[in-house]
MOPAC internal coordinates of N, CA, C and O (Angstrom, degrees):
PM7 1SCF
backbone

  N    0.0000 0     0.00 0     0.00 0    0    0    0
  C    1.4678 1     0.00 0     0.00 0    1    0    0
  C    1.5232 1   109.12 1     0.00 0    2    1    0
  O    1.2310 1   117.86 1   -43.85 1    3    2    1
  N    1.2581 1   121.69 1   136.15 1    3    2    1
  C    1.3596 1   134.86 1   175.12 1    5    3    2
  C    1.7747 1   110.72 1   -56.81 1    6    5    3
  O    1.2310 1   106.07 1   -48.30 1    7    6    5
  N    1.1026 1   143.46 1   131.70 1    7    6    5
  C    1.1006 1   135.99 1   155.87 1    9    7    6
  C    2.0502 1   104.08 1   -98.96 1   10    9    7
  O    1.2310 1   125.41 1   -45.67 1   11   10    9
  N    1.4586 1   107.22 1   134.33 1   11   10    9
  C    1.3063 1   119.58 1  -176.49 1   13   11   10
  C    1.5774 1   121.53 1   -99.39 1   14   13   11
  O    1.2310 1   121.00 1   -63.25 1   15   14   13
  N    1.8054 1   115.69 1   116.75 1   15   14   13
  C    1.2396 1   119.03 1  -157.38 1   17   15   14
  C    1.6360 1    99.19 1   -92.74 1   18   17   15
  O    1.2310 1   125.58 1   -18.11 1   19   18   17
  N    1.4967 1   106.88 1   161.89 1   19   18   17
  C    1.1952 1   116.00 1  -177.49 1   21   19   18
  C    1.3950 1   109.34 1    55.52 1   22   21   19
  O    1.2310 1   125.30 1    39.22 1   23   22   21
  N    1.6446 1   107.43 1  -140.78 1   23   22   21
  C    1.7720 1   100.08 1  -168.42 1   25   23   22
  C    1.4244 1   100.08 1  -124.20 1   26   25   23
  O    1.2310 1   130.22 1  -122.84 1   27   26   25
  N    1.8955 1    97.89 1    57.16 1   27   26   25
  C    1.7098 1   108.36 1   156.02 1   29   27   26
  C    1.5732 1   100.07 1   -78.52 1   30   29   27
  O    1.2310 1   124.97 1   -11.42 1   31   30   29
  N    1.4103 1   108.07 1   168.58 1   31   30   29
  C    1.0946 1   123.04 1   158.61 1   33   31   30
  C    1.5858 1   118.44 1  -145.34 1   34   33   31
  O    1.2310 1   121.18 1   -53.69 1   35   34   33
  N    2.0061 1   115.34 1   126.31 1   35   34   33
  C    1.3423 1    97.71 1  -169.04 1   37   35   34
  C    2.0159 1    95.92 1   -84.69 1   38   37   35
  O    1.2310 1   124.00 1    -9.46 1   39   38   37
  N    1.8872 1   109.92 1   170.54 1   39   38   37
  C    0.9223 1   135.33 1  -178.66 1   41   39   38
  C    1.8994 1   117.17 1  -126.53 1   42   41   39
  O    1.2310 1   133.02 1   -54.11 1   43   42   41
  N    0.8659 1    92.44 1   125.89 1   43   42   41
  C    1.8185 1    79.44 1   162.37 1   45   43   42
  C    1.6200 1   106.70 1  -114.70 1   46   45   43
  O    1.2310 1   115.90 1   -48.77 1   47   46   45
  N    1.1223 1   125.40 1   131.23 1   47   46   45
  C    1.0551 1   127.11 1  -175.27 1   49   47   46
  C    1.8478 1   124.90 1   -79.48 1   50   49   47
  O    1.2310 1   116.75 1   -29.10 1   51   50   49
  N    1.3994 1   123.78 1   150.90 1   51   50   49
  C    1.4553 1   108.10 1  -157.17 1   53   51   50
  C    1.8100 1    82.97 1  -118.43 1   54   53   51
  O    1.2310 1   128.44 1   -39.48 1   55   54   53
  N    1.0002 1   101.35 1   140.52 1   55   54   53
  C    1.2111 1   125.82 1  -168.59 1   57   55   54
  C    1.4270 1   107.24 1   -82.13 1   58   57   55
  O    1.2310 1   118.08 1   -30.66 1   59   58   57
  N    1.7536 1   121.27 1   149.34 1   59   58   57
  C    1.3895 1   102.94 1  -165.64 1   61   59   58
  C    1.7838 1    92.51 1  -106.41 1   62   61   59
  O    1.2310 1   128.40 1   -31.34 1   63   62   61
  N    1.5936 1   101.43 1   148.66 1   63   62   61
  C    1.5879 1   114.51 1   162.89 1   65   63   62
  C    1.0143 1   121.07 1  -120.80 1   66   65   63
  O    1.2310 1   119.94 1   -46.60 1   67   66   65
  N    1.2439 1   117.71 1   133.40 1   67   66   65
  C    1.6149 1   138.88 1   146.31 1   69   67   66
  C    1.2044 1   124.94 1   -58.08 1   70   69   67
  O    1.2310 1   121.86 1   -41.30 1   71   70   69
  N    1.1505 1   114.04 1   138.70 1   71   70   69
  C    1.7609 1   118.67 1   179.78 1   73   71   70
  C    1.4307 1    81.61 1  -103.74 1   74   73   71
  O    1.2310 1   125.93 1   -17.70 1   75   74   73
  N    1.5020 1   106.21 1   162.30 1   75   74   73
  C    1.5552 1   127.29 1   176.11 1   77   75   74
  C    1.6315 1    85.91 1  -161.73 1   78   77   75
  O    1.2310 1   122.62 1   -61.88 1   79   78   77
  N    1.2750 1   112.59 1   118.12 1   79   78   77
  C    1.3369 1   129.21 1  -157.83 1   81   79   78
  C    1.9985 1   117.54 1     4.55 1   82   81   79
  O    1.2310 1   119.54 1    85.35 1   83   82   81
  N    1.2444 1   118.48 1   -94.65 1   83   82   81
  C    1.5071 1    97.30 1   164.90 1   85   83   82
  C    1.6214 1   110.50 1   -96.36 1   86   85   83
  O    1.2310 1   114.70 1  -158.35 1   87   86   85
  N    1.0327 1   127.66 1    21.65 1   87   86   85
  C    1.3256 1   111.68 1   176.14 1   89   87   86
  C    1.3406 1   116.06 1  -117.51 1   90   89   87
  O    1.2310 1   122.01 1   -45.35 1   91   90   89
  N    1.1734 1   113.76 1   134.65 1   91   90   89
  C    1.5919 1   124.97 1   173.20 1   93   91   90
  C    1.6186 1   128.03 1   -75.55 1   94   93   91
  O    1.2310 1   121.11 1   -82.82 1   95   94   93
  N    1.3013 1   115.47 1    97.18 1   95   94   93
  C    1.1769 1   113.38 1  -170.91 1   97   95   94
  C    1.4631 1   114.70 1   -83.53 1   98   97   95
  O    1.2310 1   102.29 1     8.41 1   99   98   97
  N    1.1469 1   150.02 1  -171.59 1   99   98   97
  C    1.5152 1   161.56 1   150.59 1  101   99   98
  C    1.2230 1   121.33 1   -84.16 1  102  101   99
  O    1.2310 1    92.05 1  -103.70 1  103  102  101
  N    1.3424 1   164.95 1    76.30 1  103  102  101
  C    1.1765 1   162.24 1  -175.83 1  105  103  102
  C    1.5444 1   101.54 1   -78.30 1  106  105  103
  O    1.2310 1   134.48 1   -77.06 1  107  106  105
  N    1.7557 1    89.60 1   102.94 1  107  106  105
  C    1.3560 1   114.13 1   175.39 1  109  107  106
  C    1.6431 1   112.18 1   -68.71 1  110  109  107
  O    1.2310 1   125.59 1   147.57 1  111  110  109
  N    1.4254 1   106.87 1   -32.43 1  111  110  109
  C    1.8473 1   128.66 1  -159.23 1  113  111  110
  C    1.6956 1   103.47 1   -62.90 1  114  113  111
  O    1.2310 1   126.87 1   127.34 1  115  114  113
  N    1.6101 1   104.40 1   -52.66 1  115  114  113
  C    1.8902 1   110.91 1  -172.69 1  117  115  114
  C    1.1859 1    91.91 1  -125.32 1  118  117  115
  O    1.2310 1   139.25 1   -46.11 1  119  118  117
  N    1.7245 1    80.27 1   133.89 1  119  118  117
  C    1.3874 1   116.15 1   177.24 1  121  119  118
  C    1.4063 1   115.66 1   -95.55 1  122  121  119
  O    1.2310 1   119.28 1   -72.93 1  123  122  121
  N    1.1807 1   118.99 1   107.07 1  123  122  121
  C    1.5278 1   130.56 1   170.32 1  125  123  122
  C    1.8407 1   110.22 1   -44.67 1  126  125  123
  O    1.2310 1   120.42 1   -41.61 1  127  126  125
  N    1.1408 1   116.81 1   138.39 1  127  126  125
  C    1.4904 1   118.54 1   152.51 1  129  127  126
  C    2.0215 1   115.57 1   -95.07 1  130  129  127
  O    1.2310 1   133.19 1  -159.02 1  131  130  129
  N    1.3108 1    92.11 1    20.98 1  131  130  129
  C    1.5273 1    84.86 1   162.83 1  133  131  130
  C    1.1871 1   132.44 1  -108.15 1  134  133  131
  O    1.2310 1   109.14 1   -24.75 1  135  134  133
  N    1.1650 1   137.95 1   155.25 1  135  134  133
  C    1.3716 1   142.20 1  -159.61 1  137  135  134
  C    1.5682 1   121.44 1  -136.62 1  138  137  135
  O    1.2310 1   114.00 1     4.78 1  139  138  137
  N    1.5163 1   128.97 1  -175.22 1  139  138  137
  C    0.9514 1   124.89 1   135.49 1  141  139  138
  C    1.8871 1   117.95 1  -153.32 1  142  141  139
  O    1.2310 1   135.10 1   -34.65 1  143  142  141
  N    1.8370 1    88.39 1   145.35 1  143  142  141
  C    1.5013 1   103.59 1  -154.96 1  145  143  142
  C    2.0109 1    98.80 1   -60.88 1  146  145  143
  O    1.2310 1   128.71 1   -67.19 1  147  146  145
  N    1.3986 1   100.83 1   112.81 1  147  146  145
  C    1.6926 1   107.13 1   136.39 1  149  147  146
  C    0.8896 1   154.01 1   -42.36 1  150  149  147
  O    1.2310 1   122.26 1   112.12 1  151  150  149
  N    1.2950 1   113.28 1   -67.88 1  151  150  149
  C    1.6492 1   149.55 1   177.38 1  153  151  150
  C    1.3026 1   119.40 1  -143.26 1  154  153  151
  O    1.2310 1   121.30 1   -52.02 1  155  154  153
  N    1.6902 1   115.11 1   127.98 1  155  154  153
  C    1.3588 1   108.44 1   166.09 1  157  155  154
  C    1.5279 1   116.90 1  -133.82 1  158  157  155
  O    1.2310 1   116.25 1   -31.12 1  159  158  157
  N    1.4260 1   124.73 1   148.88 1  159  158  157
  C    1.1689 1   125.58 1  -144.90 1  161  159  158
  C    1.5288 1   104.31 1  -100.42 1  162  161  159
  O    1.2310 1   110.24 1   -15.90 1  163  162  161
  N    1.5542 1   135.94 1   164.10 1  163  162  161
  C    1.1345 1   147.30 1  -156.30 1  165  163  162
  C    1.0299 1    94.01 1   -68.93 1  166  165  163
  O    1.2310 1    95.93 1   137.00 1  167  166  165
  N    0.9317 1   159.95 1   -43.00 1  167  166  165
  C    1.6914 1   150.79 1  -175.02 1  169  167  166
  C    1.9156 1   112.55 1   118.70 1  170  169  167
  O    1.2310 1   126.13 1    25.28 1  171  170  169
  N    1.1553 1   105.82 1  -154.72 1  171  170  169
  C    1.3956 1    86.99 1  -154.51 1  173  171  170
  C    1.5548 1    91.62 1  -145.53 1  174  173  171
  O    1.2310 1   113.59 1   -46.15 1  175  174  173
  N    1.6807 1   129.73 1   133.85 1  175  174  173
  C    0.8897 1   139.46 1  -173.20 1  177  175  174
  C    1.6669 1   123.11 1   -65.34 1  178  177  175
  O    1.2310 1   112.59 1   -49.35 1  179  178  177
  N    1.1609 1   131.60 1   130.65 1  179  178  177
  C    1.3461 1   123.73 1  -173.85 1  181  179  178
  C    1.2249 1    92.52 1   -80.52 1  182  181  179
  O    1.2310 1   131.27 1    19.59 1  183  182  181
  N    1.9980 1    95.86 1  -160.41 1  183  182  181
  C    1.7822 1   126.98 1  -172.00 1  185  183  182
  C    2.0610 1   102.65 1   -56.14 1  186  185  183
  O    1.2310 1   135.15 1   146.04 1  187  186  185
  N    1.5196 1    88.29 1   -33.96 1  187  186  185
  C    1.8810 1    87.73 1  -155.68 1  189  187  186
  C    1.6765 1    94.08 1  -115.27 1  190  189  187
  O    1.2310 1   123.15 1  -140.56 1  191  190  189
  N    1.4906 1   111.57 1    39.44 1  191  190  189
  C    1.6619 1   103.34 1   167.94 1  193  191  190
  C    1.5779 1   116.92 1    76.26 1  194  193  191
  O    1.2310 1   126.98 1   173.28 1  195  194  193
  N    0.9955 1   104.17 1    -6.72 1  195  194  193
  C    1.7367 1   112.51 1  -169.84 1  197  195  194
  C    1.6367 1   107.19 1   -81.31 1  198  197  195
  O    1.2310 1   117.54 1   -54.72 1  199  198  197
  N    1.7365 1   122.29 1   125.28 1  199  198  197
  C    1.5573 1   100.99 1  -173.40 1  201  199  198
  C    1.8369 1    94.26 1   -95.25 1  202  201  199
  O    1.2310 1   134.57 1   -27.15 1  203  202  201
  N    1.5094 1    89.43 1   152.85 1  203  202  201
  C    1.3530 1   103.72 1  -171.49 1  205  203  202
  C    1.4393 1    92.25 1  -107.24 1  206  205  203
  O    1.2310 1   103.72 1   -65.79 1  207  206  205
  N    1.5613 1   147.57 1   114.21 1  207  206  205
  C    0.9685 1   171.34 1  -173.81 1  209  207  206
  C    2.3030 1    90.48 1   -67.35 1  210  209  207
  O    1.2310 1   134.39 1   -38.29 1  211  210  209
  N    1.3892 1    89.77 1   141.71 1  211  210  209
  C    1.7651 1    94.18 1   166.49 1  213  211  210
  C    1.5539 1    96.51 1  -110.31 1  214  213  211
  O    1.2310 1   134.66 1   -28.62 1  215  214  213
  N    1.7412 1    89.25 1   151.38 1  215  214  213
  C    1.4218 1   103.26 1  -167.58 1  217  215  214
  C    1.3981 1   116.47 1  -112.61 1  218  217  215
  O    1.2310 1   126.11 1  -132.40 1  219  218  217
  N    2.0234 1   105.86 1    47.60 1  219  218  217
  C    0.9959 1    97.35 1   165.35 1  221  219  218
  C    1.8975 1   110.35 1  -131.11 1  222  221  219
  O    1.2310 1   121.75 1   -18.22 1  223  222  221
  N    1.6684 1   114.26 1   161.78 1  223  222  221
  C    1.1910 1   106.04 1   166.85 1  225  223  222
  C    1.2148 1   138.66 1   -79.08 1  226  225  223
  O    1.2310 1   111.41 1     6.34 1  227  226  225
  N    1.4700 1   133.79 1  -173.66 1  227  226  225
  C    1.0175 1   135.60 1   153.29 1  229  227  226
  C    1.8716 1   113.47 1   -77.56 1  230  229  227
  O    1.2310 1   128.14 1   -36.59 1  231  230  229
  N    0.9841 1   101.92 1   143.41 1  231  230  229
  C    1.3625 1   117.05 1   174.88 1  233  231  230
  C    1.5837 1   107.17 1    77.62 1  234  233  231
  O    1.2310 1   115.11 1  -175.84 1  235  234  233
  N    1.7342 1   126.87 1     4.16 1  235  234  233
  C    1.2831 1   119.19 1   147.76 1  237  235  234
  C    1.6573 1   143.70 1   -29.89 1  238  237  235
  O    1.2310 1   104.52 1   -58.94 1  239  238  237
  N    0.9016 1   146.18 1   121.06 1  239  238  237
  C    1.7597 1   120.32 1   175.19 1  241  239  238
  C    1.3098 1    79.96 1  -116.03 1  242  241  239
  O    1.2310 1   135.43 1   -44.59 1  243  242  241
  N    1.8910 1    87.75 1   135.41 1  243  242  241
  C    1.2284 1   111.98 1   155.73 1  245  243  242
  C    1.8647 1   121.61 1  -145.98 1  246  245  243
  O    1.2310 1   131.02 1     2.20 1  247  246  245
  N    1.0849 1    96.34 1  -177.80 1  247  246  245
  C    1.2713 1   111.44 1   174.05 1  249  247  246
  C    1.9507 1   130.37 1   -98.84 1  250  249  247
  O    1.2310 1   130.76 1   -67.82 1  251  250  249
  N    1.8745 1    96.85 1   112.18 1  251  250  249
  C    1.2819 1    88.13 1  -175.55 1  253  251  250
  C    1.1915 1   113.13 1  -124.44 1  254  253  251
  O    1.2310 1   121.56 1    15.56 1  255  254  253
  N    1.2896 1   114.62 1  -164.44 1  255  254  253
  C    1.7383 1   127.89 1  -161.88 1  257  255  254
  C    1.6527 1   101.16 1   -78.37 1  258  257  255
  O    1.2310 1   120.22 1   -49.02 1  259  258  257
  N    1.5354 1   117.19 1   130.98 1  259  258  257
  C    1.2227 1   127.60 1   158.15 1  261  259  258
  C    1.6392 1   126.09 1   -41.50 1  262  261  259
  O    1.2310 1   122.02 1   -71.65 1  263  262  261
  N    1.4247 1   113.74 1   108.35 1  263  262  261
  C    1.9495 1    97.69 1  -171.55 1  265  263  262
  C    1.3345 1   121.36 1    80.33 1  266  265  263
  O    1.2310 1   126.68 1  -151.75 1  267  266  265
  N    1.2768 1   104.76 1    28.25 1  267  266  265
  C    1.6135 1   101.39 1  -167.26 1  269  267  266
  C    1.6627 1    95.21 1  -133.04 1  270  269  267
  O    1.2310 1   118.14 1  -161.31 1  271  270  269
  N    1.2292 1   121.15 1    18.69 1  271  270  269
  C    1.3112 1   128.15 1  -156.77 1  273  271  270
  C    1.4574 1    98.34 1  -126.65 1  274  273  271
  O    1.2310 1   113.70 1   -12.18 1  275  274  273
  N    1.6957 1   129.51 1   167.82 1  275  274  273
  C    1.4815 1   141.71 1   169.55 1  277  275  274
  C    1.1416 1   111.42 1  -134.72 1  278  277  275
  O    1.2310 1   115.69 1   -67.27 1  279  278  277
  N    1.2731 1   125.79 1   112.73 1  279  278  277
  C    1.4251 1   118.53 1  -174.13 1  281  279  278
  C    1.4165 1   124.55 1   -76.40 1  282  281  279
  O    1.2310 1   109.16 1   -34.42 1  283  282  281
  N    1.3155 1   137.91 1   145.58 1  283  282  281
  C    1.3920 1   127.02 1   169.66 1  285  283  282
  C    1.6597 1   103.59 1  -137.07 1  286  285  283
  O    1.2310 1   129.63 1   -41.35 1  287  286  285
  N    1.5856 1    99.04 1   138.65 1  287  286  285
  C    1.3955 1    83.38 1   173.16 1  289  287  286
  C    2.2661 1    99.68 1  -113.80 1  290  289  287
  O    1.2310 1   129.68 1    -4.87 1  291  290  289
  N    1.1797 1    98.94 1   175.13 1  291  290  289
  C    1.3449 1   112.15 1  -170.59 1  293  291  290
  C    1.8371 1   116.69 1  -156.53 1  294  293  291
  O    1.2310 1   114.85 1   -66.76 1  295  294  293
  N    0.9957 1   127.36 1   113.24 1  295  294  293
  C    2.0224 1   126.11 1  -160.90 1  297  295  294
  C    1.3497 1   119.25 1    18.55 1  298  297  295
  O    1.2310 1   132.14 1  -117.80 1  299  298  297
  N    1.5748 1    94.16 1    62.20 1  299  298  297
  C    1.6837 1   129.40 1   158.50 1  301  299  298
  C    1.9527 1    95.81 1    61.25 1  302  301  299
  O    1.2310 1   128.56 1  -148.02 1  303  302  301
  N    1.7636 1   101.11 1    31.98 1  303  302  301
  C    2.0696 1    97.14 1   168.38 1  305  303  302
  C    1.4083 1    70.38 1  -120.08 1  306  305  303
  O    1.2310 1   129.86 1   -25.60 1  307  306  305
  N    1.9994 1    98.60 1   154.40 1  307  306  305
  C    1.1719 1   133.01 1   156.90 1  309  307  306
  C    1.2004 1   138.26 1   -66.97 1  310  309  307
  O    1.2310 1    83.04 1   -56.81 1  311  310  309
  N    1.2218 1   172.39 1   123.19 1  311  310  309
  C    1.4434 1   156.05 1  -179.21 1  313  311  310
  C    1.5386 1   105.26 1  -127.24 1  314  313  311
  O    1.2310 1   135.97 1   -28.17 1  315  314  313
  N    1.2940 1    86.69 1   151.83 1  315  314  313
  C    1.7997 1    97.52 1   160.05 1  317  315  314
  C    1.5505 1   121.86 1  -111.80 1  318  317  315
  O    1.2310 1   117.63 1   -14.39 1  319  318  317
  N    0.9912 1   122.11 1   165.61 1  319  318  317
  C    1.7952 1   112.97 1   175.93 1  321  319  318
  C    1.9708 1   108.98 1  -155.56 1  322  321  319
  O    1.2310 1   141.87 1   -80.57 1  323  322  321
  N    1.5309 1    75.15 1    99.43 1  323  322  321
  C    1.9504 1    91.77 1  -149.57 1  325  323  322
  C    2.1523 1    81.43 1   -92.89 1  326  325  323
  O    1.2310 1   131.89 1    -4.72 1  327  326  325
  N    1.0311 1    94.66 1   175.28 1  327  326  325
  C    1.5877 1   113.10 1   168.10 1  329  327  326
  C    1.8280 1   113.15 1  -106.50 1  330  329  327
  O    1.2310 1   118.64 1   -64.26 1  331  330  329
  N    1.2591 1   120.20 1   115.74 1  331  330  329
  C    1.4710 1   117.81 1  -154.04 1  333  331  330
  C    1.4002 1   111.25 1   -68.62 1  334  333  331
  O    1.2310 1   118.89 1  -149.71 1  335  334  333
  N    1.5810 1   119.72 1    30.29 1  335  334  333
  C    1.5322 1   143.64 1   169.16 1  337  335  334
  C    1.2479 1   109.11 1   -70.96 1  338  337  335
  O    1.2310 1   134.95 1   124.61 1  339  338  337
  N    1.6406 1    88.69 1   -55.39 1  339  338  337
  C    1.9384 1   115.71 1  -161.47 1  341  339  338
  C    1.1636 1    97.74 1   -71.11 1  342  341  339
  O    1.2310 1   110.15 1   163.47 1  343  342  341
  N    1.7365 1   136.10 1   -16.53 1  343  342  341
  C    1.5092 1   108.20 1   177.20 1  345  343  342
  C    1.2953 1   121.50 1  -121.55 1  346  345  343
  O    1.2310 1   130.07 1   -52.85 1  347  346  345
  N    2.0566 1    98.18 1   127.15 1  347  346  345
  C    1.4981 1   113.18 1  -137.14 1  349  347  346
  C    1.5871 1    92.35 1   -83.36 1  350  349  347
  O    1.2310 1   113.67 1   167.22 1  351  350  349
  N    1.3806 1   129.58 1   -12.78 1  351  350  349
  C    1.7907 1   111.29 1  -149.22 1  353  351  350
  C    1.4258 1    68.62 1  -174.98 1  354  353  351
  O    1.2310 1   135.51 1   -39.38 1  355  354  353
  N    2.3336 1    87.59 1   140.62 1  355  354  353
  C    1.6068 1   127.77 1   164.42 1  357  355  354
  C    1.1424 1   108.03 1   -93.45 1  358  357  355
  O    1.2310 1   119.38 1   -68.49 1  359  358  357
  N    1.4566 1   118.78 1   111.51 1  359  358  357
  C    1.7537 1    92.19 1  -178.51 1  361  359  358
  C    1.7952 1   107.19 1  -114.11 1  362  361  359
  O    1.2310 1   137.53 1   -35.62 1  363  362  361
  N    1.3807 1    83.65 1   144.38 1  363  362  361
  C    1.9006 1   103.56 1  -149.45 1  365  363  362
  C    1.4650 1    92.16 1  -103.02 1  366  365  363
  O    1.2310 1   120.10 1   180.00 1  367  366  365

């Protein structure tokens, strides 16, 4: 598993589905910008040395910025490794 420096945070991304009456399909076609948080990294030092902690958890899903992400893959799972800037909305 990746551990994430500064105030990266890794993502695995949740894949979007279609219902087609009761069955749940996979929609390979659109790509969701939602996720959910893995790992998040110690945060990132201000002007005067002080670390400013990110204020998000693990196991959050949220919503982040299009292209603002790096992909890595690791025993055939996907990850993302966004900067905890890029993610605009917690969705509850």
């Amino acid at each position: 598993m990746i551990k994430p420096l500064n105030d990266y945070v890794v993502l695995q991304q949740i894949k979007a589905e279609q219902k087609v009456g009761s069955i749940i399909v996979a929609d390979t076609k659109n790509k969701t910008n939602t996720a959910t948080i893995i790992a998040v990294g110690p945060g990132r030092k201000n002007d005067k040395g002080t670390l400013e902690k990110i204020d998000l958890k693990v196991g959050q899903k949220v919503i982040y910025r299009e292209y603002a992400s790096t992909d890595y893959e690791e025993n055939n799972t996907k990850y993302l490794l966004i900067k905890a800037d890029d993610i605009i909305a917690i969705v509850e």
